[in-house]
py3Dmol code that shows the C-alpha trace and the ligand (Angstrom):
import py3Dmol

protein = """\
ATOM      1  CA  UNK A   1     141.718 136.383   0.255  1.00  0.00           C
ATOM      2  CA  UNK A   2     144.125 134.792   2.287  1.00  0.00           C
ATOM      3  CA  UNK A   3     146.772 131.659   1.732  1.00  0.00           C
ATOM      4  CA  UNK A   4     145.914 128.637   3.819  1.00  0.00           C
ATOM      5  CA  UNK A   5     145.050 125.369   4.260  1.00  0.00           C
ATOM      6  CA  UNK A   6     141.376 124.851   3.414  1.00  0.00           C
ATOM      7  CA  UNK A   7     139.642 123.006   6.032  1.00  0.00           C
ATOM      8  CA  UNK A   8     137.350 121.062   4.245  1.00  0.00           C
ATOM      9  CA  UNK A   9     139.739 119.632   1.030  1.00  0.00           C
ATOM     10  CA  UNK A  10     142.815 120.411   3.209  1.00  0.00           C
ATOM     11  CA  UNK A  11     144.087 122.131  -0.279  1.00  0.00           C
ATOM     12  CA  UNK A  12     146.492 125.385   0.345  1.00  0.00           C
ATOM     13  CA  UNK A  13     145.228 127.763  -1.579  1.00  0.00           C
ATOM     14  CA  UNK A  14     143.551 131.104  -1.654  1.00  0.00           C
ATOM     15  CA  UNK A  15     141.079 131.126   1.092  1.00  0.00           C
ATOM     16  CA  UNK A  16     137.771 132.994   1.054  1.00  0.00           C
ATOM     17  CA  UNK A  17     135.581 134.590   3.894  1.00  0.00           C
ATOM     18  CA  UNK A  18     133.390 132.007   5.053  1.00  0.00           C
ATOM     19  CA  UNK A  19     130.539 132.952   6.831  1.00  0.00           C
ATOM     20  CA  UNK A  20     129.323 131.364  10.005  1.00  0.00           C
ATOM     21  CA  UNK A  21     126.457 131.246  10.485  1.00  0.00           C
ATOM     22  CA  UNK A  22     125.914 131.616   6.560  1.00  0.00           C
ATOM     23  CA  UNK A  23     124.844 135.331   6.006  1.00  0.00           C
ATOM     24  CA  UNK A  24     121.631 134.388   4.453  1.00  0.00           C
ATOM     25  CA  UNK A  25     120.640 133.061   8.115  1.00  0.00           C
ATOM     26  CA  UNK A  26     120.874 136.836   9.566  1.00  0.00           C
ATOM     27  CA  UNK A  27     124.894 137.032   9.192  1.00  0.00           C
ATOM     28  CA  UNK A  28     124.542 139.596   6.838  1.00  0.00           C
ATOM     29  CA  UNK A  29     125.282 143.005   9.250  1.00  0.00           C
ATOM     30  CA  UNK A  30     126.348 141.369  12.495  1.00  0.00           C
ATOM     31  CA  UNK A  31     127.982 143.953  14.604  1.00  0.00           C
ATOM     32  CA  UNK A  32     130.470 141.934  16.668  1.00  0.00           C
ATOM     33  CA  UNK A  33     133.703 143.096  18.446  1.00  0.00           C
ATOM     34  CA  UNK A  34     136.249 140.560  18.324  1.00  0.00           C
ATOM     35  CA  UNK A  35     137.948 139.949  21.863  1.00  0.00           C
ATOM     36  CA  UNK A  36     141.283 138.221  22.201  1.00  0.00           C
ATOM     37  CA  UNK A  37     140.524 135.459  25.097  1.00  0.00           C
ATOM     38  CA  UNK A  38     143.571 136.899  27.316  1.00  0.00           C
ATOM     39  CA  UNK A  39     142.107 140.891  27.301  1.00  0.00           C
ATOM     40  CA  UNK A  40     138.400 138.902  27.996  1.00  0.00           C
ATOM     41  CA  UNK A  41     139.955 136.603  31.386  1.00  0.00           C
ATOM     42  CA  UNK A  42     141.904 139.840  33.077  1.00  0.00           C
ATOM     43  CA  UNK A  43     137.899 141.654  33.026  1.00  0.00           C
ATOM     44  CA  UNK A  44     136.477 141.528  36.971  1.00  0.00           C
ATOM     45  CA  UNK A  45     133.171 142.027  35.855  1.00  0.00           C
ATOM     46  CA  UNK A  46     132.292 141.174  31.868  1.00  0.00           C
ATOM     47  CA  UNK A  47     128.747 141.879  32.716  1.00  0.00           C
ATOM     48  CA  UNK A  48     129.292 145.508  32.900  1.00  0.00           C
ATOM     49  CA  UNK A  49     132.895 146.466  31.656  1.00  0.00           C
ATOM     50  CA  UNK A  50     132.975 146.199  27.972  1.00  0.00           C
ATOM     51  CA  UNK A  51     136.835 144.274  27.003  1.00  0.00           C
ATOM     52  CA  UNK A  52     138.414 146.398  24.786  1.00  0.00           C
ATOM     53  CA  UNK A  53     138.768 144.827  20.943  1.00  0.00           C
ATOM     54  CA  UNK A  54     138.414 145.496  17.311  1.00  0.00           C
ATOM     55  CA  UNK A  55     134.852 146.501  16.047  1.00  0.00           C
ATOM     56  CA  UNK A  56     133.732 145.045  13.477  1.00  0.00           C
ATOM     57  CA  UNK A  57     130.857 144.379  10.666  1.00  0.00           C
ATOM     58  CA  UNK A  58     129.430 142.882   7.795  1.00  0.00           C
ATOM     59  CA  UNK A  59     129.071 139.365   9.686  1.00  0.00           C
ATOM     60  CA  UNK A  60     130.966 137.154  11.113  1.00  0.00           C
ATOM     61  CA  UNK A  61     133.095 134.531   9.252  1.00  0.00           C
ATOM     62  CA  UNK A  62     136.440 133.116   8.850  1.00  0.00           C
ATOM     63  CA  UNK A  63     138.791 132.853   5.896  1.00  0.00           C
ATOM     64  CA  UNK A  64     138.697 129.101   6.344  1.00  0.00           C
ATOM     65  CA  UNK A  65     137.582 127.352   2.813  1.00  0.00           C
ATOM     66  CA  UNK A  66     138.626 127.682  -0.616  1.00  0.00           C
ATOM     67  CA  UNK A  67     136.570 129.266  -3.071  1.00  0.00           C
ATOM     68  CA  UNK A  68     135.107 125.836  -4.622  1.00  0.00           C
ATOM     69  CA  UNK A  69     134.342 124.491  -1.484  1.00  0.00           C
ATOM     70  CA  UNK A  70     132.719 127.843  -0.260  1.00  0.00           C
ATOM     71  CA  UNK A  71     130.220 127.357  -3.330  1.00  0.00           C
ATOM     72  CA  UNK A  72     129.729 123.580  -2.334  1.00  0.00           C
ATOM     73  CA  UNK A  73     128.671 124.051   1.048  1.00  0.00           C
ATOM     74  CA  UNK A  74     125.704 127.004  -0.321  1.00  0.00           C
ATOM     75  CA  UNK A  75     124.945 125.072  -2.658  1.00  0.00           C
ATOM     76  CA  UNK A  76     124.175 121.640  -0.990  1.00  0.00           C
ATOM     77  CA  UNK A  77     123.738 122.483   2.745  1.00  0.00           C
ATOM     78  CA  UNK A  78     122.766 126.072   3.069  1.00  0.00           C
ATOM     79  CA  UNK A  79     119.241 126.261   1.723  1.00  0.00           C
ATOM     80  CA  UNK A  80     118.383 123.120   3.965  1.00  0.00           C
ATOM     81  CA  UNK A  81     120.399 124.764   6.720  1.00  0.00           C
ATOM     82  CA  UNK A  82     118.262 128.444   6.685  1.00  0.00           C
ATOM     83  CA  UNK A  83     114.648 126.577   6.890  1.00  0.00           C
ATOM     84  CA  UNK A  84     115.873 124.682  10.376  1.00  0.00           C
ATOM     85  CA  UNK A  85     117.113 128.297  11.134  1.00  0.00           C
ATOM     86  CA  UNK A  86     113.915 129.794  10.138  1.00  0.00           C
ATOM     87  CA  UNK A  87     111.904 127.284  12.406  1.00  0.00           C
ATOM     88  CA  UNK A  88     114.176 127.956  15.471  1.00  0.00           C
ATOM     89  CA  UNK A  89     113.227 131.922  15.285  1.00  0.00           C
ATOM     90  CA  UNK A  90     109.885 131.156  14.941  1.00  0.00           C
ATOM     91  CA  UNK A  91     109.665 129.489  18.587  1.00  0.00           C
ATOM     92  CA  UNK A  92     112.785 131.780  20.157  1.00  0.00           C
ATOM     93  CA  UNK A  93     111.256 133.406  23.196  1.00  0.00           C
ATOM     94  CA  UNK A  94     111.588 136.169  25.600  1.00  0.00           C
ATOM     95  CA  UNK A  95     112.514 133.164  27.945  1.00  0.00           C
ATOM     96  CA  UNK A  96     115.625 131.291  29.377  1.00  0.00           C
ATOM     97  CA  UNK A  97     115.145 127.409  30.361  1.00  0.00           C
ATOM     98  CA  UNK A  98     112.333 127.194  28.374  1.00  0.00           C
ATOM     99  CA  UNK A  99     111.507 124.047  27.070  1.00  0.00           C
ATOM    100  CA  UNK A 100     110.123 124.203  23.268  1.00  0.00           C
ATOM    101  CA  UNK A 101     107.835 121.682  22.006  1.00  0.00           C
ATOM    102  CA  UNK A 102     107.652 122.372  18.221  1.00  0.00           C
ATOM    103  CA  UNK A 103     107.465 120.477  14.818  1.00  0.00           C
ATOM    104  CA  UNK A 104     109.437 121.892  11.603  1.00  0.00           C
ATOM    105  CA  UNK A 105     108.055 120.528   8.279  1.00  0.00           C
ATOM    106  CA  UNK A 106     109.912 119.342   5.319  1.00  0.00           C
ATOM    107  CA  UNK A 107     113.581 119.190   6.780  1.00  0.00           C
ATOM    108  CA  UNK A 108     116.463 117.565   5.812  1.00  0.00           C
ATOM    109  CA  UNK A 109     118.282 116.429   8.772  1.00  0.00           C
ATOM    110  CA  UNK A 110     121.670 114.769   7.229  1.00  0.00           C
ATOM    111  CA  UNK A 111     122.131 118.185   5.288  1.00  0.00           C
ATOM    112  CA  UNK A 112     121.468 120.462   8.246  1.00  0.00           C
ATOM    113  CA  UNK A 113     124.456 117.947  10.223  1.00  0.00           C
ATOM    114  CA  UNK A 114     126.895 118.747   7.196  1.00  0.00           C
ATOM    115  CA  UNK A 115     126.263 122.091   7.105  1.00  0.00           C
ATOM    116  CA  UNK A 116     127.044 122.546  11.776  1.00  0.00           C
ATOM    117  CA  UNK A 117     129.506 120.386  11.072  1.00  0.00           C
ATOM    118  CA  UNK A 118     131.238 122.598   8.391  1.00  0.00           C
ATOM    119  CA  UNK A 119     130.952 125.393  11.150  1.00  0.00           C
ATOM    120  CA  UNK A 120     132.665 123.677  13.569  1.00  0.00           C
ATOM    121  CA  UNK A 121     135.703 122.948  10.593  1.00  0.00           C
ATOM    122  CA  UNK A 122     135.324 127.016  10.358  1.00  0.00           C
ATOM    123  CA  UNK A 123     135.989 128.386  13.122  1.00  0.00           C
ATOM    124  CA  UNK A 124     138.574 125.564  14.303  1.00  0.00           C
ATOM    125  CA  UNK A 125     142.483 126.182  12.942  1.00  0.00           C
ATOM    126  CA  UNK A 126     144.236 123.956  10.132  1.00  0.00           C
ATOM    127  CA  UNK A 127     145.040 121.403  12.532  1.00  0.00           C
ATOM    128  CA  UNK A 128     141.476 120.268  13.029  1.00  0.00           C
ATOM    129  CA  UNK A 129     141.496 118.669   9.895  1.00  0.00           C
ATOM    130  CA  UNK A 130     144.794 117.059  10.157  1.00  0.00           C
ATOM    131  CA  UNK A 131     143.713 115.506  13.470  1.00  0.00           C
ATOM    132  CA  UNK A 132     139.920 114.750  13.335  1.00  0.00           C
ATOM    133  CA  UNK A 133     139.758 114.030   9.187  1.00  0.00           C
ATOM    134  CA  UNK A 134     136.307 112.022   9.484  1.00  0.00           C
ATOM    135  CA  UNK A 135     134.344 115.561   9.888  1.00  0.00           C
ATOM    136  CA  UNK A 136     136.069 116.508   6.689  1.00  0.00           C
ATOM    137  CA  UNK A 137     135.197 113.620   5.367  1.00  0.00           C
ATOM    138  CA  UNK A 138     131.549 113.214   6.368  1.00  0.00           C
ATOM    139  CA  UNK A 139     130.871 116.865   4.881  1.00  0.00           C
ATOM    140  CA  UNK A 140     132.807 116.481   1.768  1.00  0.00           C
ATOM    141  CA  UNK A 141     130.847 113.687   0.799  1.00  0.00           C
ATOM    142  CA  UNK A 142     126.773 114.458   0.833  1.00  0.00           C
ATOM    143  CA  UNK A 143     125.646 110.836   0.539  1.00  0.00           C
ATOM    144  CA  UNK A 144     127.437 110.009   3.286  1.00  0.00           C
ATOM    145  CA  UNK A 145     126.568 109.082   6.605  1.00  0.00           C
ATOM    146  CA  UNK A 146     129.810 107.476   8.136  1.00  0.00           C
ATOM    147  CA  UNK A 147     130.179 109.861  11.206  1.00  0.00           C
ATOM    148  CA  UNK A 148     132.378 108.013  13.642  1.00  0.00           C
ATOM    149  CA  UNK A 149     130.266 107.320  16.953  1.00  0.00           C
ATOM    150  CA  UNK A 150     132.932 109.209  18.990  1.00  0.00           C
ATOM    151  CA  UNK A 151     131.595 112.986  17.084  1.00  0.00           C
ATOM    152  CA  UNK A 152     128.643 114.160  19.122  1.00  0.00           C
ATOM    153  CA  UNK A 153     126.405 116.963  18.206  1.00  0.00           C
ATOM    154  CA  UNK A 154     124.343 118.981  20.529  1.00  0.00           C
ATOM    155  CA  UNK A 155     121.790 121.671  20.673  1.00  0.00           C
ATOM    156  CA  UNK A 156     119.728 124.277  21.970  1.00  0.00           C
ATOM    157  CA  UNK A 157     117.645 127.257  21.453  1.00  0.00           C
ATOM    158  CA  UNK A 158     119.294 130.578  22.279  1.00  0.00           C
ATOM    159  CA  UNK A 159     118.778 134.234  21.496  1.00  0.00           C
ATOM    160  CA  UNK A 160     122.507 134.071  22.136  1.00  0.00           C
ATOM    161  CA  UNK A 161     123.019 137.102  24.703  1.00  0.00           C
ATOM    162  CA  UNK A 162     126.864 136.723  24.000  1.00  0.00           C
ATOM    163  CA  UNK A 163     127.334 135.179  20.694  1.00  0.00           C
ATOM    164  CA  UNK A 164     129.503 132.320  21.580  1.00  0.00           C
ATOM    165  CA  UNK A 165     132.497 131.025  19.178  1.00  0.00           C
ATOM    166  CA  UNK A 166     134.738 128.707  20.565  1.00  0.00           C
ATOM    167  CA  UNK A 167     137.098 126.396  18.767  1.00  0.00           C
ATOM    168  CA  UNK A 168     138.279 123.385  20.464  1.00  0.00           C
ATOM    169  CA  UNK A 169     138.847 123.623  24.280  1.00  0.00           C
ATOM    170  CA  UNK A 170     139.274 121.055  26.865  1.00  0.00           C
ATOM    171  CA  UNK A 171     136.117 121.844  29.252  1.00  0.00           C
ATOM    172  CA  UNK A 172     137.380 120.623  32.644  1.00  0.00           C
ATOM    173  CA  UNK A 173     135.250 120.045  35.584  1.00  0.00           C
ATOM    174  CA  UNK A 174     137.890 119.970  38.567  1.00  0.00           C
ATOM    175  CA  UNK A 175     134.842 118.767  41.095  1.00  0.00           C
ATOM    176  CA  UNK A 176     133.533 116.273  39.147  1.00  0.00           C
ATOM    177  CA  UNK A 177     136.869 115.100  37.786  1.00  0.00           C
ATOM    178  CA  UNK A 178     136.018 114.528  34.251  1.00  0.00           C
ATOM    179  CA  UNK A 179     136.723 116.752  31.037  1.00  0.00           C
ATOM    180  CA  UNK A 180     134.889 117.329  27.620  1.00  0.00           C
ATOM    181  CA  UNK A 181     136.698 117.761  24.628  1.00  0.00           C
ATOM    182  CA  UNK A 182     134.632 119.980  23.141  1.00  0.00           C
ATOM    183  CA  UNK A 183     133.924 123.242  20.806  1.00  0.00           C
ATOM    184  CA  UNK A 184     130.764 125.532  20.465  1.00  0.00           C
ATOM    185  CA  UNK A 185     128.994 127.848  18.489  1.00  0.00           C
ATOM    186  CA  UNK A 186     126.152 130.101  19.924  1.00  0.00           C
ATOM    187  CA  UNK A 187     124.220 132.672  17.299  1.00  0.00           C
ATOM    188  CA  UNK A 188     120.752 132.881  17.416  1.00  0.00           C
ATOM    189  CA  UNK A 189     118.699 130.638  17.510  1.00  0.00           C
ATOM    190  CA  UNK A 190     120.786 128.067  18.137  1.00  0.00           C
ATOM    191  CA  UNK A 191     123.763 127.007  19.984  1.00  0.00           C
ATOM    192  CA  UNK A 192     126.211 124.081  19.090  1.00  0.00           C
ATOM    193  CA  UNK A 193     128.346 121.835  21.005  1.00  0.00           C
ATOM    194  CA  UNK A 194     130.206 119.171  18.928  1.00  0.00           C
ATOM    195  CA  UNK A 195     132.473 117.095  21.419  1.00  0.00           C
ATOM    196  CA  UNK A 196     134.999 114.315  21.043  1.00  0.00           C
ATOM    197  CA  UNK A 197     135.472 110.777  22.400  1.00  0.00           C
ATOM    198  CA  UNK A 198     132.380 111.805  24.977  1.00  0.00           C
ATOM    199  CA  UNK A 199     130.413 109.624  25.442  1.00  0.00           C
ATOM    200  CA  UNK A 200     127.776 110.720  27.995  1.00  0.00           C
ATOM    201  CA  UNK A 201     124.813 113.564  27.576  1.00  0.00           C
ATOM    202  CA  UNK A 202     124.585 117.009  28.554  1.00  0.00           C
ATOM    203  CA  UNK A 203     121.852 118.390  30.807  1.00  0.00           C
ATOM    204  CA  UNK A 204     119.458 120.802  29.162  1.00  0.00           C
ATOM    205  CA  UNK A 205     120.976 120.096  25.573  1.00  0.00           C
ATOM    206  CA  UNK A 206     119.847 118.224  22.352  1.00  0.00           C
ATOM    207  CA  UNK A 207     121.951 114.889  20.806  1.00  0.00           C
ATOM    208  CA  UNK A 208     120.920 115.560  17.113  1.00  0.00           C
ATOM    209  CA  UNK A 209     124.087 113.309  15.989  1.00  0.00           C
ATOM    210  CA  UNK A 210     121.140 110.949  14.413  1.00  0.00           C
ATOM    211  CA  UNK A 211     120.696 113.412  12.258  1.00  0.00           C
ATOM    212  CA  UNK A 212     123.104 111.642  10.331  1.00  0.00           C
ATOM    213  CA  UNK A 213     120.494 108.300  10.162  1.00  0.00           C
ATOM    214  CA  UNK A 214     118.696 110.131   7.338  1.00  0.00           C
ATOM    215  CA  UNK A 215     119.354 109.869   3.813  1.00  0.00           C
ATOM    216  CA  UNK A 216     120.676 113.433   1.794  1.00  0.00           C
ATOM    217  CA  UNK A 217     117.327 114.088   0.621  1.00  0.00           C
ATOM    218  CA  UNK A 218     115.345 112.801   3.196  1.00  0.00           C
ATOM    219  CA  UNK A 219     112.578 115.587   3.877  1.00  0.00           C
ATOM    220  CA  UNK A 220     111.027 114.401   7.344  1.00  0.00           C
ATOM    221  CA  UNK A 221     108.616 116.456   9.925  1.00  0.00           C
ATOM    222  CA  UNK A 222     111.325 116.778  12.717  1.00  0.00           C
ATOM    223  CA  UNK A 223     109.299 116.890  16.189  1.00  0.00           C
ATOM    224  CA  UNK A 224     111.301 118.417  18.685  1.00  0.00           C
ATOM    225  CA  UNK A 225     111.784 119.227  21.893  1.00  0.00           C
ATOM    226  CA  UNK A 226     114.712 121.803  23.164  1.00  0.00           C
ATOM    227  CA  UNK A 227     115.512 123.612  25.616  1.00  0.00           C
ATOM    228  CA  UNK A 228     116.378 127.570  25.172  1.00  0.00           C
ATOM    229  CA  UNK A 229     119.516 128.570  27.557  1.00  0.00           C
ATOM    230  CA  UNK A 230     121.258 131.635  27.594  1.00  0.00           C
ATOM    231  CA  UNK A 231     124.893 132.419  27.230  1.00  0.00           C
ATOM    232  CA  UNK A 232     125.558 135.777  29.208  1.00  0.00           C
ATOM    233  CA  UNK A 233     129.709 134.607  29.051  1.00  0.00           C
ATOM    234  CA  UNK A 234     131.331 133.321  25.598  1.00  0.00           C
ATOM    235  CA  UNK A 235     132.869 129.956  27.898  1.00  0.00           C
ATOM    236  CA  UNK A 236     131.451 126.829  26.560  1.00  0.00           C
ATOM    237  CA  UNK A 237     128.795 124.765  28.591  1.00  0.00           C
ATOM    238  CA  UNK A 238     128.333 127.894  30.286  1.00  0.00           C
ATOM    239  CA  UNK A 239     124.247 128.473  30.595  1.00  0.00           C
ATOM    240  CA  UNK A 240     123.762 130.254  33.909  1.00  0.00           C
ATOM    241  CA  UNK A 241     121.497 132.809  34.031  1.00  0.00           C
ATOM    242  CA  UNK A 242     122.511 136.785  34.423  1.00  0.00           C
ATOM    243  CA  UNK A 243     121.403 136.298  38.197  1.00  0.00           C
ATOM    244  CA  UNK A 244     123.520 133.498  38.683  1.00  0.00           C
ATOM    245  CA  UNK A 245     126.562 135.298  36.525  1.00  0.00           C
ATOM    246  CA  UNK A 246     125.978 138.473  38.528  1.00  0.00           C
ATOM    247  CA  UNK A 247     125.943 136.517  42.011  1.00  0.00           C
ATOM    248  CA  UNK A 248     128.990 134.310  40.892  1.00  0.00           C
ATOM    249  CA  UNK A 249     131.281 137.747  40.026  1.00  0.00           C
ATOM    250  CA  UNK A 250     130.341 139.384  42.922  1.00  0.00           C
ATOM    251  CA  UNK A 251     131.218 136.226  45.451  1.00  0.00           C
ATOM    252  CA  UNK A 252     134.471 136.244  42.946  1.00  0.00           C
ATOM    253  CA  UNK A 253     135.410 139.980  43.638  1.00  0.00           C
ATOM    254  CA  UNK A 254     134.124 139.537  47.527  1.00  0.00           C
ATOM    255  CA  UNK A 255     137.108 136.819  47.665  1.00  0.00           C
ATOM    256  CA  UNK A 256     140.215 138.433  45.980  1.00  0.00           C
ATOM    257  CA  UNK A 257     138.890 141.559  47.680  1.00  0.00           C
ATOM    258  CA  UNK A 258     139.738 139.709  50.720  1.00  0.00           C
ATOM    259  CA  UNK A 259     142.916 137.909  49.908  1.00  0.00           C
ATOM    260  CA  UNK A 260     144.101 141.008  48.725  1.00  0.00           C
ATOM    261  CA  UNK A 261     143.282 143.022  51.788  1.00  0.00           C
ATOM    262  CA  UNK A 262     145.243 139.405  53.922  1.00  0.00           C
ATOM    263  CA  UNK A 263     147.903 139.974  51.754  1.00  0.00           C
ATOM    264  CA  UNK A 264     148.071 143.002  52.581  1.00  0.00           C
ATOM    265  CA  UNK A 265     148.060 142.822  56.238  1.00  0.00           C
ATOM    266  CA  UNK A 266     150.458 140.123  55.951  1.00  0.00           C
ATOM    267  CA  UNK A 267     152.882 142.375  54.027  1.00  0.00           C
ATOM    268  CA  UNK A 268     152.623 145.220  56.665  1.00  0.00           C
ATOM    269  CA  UNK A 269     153.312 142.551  59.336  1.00  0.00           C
ATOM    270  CA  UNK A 270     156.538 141.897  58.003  1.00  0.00           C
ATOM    271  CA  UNK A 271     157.981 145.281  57.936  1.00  0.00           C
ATOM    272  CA  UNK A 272     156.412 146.173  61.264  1.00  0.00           C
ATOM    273  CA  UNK A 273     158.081 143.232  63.111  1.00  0.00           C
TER     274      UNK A 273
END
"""
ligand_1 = """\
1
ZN
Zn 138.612 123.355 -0.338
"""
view = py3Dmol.view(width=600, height=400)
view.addModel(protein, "pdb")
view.setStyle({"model": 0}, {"cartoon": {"style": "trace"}})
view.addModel(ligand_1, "xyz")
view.setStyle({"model": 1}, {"stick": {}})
view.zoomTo()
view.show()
């Protein structure tokens, strides 16, 4: 146990290991090394150097929610939460950009929301809550279905090559000149992405914020239709494929090779003359 602010009552307290995924959806053993994001950014290739960080096992989870709310989330979410996980492994494929066309029977959708959403308030630090209190809010409360419009939800199928947890980053695309606010979760078979005042969709990924249109017991046949991506780098919105990864490092190294070896010249120019 550690002290903290829980993340769901926003109580400090005695926090206990929360885990995320929950270990009953294959969390149980996870093998995982935990990788500071500085010692993962200084790696020239991640693809075949592994970053140096602490080993660990027994799944992976985050002392995040006090003990009562720990037992609220198995015990209203969770059970709804493993069948949707259950019907994503029984479609996962050998395959990347694959497009899945499946129905899973006798879900609950609103529960299945909470339950990501309480993921997302996981892995994110105590001053998630303070700033975006509506998630809080719309777990805390299983009748309700007051999600503010500007919380998004997305998803996809993934066999998760690098799991993928990232709390709350500004994604920036410099070319495009836009941003997401944004945070994702990768394990398999799914991956996450729960973004913030956005208000536009994602290519290749699922908006399964109307999720929250159902009521708490609603049981419904959910037909779907998602995509499978892979996540060879733990950077959110990242989906190329190893190929792409592969050609993108070595174009990468190619370049500071080469302003290295200019820098170099440069450098000897100066003491020559
Ligand atoms: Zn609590």
């Amino acid at each position: 146990m550690i002290r903290g602010i829980c993340r769901l009552c926003g109580e400090e307290t005695d926090l206990s290991f929360e885990h995320v995924p929950p270990r009953t959806t294959f969390n149980k053993n996870t093998r995982y090394t935990s990788i500071d994001f500085e010692e993962y950014i200084k790696i020239k290739n991640p693809l075949k150097e592994t970053p140096k960080g602490k080993k660990k096992q027994g799944g992976i989870g985050y002392n995040s929610f006090c003990k009562s709310c720990n037992s609220f989330l198995g015990s209203n979410y969770v059970p709804a939460y493993k069948r949707w996980v259950q019907g994503g492994f029984e479609i996962l494929k050998n395959a990347e950009f694959y497009s899945h066309k499946y129905v899973i029977k006798e879900i609950e959708p609103l529960k299945i929301l909470k339950h990501i959403i309480s993921m997302f308030l996981a892995i994110n630090g105590e001053w998630y809550l303070e700033s975006y209190p509506e998630l809080a809010d719309f777990v805390s409360k299983p009748e309700s279905k007051s999600l503010p419009d500007n919380y998004k939800i997305f998803s996809y199928i993934t066999r998760a090559e690098k799991l993928r947890y990232m709390g709350h980053v500004m994604h920036g695309n410099l070319a495009l000149g836009t941003s997401i606010n944004c945070s994702e979760i990768a394990f398999p078979p799914y991956g996450y992405v729960l973004t913030i005042d956005f208000g536009d969709k994602i290519q290749y990924l699922n908006d399964i914020t109307k999720f929250k249109e159902f009521d708490l017991t609603q049981k419904t046949d959910l037909k779907i239709n998602m995509f499978q991506l892979p996540t060879y780098i733990p950077f959110p919105l990242d989906y190329r494929t190893q190929k792409q990864v592969e050609k993108d490092i070595e174009k990468n190294v190619k370049i500071s090779e080469r302003m290295e070896r200019e820098l170099e010249s440069k450098n000897k120019n100066k003491t020559s003359s």
